[in-house]
N, C-alpha and C positions, 0 to 999 in steps of 0.2 A: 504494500500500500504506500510506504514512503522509501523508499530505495533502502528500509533495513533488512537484509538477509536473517532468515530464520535461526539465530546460534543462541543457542541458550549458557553460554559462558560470559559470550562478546555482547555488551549492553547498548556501546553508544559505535558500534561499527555500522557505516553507511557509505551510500555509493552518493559520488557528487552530481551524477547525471542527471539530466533534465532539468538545472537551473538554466533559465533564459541568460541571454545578453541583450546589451543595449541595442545593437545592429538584429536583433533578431533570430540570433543563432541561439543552440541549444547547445549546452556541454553533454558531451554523447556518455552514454550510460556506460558500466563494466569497463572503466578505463583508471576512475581517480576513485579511492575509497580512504578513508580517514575512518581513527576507530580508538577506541580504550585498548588498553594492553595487552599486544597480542603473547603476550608470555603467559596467558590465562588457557592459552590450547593447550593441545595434550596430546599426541601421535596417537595414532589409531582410534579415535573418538569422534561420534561423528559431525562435531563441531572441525575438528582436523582437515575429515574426507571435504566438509562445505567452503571451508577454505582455501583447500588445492583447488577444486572444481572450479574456483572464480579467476584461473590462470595468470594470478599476481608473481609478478618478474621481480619487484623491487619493493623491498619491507624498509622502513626508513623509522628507525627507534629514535625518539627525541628524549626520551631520560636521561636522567645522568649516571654513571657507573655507579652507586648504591644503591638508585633504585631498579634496574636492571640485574642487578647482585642479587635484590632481596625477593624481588618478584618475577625472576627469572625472564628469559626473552623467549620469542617467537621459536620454536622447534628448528634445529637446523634442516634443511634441506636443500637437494641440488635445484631445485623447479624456480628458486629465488635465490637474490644476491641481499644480503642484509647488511645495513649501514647503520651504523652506531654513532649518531649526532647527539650532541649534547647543549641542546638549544640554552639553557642555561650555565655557560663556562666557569663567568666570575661569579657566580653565588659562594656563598659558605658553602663549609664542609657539611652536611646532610646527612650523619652517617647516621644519627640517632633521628632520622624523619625520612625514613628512603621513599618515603610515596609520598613526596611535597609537591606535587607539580600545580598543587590553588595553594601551598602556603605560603601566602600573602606576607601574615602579618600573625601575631597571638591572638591580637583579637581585633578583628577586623571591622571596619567602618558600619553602623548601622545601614549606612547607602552602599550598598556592593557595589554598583557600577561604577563609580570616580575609583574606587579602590584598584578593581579590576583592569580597569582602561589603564592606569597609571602602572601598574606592573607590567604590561604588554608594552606598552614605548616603549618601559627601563628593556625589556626582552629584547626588541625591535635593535635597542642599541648592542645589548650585550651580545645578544646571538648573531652577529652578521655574519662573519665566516659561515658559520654551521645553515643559515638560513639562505645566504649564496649558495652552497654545496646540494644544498635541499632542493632548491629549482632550480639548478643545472641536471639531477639527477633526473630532477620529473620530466625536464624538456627532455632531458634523451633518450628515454625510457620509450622502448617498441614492444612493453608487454604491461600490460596494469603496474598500477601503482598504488601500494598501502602505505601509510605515515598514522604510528599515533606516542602518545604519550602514556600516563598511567589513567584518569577518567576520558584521555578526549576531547578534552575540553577549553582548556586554558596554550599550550604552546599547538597543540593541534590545530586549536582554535585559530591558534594567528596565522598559521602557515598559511592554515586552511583559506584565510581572510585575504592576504599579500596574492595568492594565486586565482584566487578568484575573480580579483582586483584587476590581475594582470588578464585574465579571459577576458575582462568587459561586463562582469555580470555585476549589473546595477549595488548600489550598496545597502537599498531596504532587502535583497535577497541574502548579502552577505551577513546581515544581521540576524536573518530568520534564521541560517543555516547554522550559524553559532548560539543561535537561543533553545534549536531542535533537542542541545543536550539535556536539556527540562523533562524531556520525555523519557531519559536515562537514568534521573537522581536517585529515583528512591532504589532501584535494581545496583546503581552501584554504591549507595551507602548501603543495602543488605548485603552484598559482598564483602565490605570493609569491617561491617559489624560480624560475619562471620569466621574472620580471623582477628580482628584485633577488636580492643575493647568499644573505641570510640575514635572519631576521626580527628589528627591531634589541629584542627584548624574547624570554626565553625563556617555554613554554609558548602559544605564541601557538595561538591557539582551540580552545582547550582551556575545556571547561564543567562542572568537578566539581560533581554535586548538593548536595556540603558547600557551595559559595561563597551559592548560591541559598537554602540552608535557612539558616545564618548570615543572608546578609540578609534575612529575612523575621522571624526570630526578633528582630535588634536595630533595628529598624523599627521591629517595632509595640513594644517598648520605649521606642524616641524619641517617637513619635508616638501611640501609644496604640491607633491605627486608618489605614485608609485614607480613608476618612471622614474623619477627626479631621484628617491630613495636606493631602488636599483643599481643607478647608475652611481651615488655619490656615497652613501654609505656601505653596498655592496661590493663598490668595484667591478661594476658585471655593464656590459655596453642593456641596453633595454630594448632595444629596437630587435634584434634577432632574439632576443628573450621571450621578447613577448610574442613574434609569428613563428616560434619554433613552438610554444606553449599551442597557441589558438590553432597553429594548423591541424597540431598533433587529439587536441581533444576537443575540438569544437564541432560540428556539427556543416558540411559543405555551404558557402557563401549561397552558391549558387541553389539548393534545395536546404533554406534552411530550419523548417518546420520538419517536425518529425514523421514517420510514416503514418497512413492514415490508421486511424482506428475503428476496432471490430463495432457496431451498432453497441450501445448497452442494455445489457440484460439485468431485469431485475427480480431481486427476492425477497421473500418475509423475515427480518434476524427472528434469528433466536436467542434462546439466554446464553447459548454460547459461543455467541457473538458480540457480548458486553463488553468482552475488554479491547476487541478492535475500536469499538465504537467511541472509546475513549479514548484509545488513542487518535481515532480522527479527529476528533473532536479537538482534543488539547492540540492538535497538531496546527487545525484553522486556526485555532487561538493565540498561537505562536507568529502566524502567517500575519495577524491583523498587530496583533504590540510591535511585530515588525515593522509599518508602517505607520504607527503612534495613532490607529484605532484601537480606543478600550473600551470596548465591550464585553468580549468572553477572557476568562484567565484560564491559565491549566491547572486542570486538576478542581474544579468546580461542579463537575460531574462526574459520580464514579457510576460503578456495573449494575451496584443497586437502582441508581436511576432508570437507565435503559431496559434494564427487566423490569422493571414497575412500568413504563410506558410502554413494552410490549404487552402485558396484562394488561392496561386500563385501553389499550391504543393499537396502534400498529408502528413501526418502524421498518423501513424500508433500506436495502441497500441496491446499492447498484455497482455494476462489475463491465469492464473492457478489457478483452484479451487477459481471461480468469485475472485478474487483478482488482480491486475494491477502487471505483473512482469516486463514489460519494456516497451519501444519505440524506436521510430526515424519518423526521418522527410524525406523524399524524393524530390529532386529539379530536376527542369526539365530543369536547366540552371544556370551556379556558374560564372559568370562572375567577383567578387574579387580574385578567388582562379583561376580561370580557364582562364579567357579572355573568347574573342567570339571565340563561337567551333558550327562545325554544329549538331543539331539535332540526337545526335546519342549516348547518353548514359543518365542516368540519376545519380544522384548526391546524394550520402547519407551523411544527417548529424546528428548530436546528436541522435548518438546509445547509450540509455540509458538502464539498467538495476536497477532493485529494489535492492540492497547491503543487501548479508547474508539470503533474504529469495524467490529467484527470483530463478526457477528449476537450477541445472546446467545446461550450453549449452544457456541458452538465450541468450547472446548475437548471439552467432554463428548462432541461427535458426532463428533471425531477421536480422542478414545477408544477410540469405538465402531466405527469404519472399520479403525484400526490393529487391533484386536480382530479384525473382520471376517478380517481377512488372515491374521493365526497362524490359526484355527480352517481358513482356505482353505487352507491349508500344512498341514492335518492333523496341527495339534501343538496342545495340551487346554490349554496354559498359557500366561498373558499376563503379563511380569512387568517391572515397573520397579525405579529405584531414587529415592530423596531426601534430600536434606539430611538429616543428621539433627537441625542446626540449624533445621530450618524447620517448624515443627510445622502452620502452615497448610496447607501443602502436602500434608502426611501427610490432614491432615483430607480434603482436597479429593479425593485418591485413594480415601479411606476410604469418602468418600460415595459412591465410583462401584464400590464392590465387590472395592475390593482389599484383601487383609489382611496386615499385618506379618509376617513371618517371619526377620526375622533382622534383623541390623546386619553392614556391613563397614568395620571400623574403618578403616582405612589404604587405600582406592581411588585408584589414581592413573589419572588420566586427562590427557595430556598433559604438560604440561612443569612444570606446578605443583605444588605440595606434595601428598601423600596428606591425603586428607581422609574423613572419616566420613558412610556413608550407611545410611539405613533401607531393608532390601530389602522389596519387595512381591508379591503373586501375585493371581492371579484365575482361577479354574475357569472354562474357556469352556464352554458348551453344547455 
């Protein structure tokens, strides 16, 4: 559903493909993966067999030798070449903290993000050797490429930012792609807690979009460019940098949308289907503080919800080329948003889409599905609710036939504050 391959050791390992660029192009899938610790595999396991199978050439370790020591590295094998960069040089010695790679600080800033931001400069400056090395290796690489750290998160993080940077893909995507580790936290603070007591640094992988949009913002401040950094702090010319990068993983100038996709088929979830659905969920919600709309958080929804709206409702997903491109949920009564109404419309809510690899039009054709069903339910009205802070949103409804009718100021839904929504309607056929 989001380019994470199914491994039940590796928590925040993901593929970079299908982020757009600015020109249009798409970074092609099974080429660039970024991931938490691959010293967590284990030969003949079939997290192992899942990892050959994805024909990765070049494993690129960014820890430092203690923490590599203590949590051992990626299994040797001939099928890769592995590289042992130590993106943080000049740090202290670490030998009593060998999985520091977010130890910031003892006790870190109530605002994670300034904190954050500011130790990826200090990285920025300290690690250039090792970060030159690093994308000289990816541009020359004729076979997949993996890079991670100990969560994933923090030097992966930035690698992962600097090359992205150098592809052309926009920087609210760059910010999504490093806030995705949100969807990894609690699976690797349970790994953490099941060999050591506690994590000796709080918030440990935790990836606020503030920290990622701060450092990008006082970046190109420092620097001017990614270009400009490339060439002045790196020592590396940028120009054949960057068209050895874009030619090698971007997606043909000349065709550069992806190939068409299969029609969508859709189905009823089930209850065991709650924990996707949370994850798409929190995944859109990442996709939107990406671009400084707040309206959904992660983790606001758990599987208890979803199964209680498949009991009281229906929820619906939809699928291209077996893959999950989106959902939503249908209610047969909104009494927060609505009050009591008779019998005569049903209620759509969290119309969700997969972000960057969902066909074009998904949303709009589970519109039209969800639609399909009230009218099959012999009830003439289709009616949502939105932000009333989000005026894009309203447009986006507007365009597909819904028209305003009201506001309810004070909606509470959940355990959170009431909050203000634009109600909407639609006359079905």
């Amino acid at each position: 559903m989001d380019s994470h391959p199914p491994f039940e050791t590796l928590h925040n390992f993901r593929d970079l493909g299908g982020y757009p660029t600015r020109d249009g192009r798409r970074v092609r899938p099974g080429l660039l993966y970024r991931s938490d610790s691959l010293g967590k595999l284990t030969e003949g396991t079939p997290d192992w067999h899942r990892f050959r199978a994805l024909g990765i050439g070049t494993v690129i370790d960014l820890r430092d030798p203690e923490e590599a020591t203590h949590r051992g590295r990626v299994p040797q094998d001939g099928s890769f070449a592995y590289h042992h960069l130590n993106m943080e040089p000049h740090s202290p010695d670490r030998s009593a903290q060998p999985a520091r790679s977010e130890a910031l600080a003892p006790n870190p800033a109530p605002d994670l993000g300034p904190h954050l931001a500011q130790r990826y400069l200090k990285t920025a400056e300290e690690g250039r050797k090792e970060i030159a090395t690093a994308l000289r290796l990816i541009a020359d690489a004729h076979t997949p490429v993996a890079f991670h750290c100990v969560s994933g998160k923090d030097r992966t993080g930035l690698l992962a930012a600097l090359l992205l940077t150098l592809l052309d893909v926009p920087d609210e995507v760059v910010i999504e792609d490093y806030s995705r580790t949100e969807l990894a936290t609690a699976a690797l603070l349970a790994d953490w807690h099941a060999t050591e007591t506690t994590p000796p640094w709080p918030s440990f992988g935790r990836a606020p979009a503030t920290a990622m949009r701060l450092f990008l913002r006082e970046f190109t401040a420092r620097h001017g460019s990614v270009d400009r950094y490339v060439e002045k702090s790196l020592a590396l010319d940028p120009v054949p940098l960057r068209n050895a990068l874009r030619t090698r993983y971007l997606t043909d100038p000349h065709h550069p949308t992806p190939a068409p996709h299969s029609p969508l088929t859709y189905r009823r979830a089930t209850p065991e289907d709650a924990p996707l659905l949370v994850r798409l969920r929190d995944t859109a919600a990442l996709w939107q503080l990406a671009r400084g709309i707040v309206q959904w958080q992660p983790g606001e929804k758990t599987e208890a919800h979803f199964r209680t709206r498949m009991a009281e409702g229906e929820v619906w997903l939809a699928e291209s080329d077996g893959v999950t491109a989106g959902a939503y949920e249908l209610w047969w009564t909104d009494k927060p948003a609505w009050g009591p109404r008779p019998d005569d419309a049903g209620y759509i809510h969290r119309l969700m889409t997969v972000p960057h690899t969902a066909p074009p039009g998904t949303g709009r054709h589970l519109l039209t599905h969800a639609e399909s069903r009230i009218a099959a339910a012999g009830r003439p009205w289709a009616r949502l609710d939105c932000l009333s802070t989000n005026p894009r949103l309203r447009e986006y409804y507007e365009s597909a036939g819904y028209q305003v009718v009201g506001e309810q100021r004070a909606k509470a839904d959940g355990p959170g504050s009431p909050y203000a929504v634009t109600l909407m309607e639609k006359r079905l056929p």
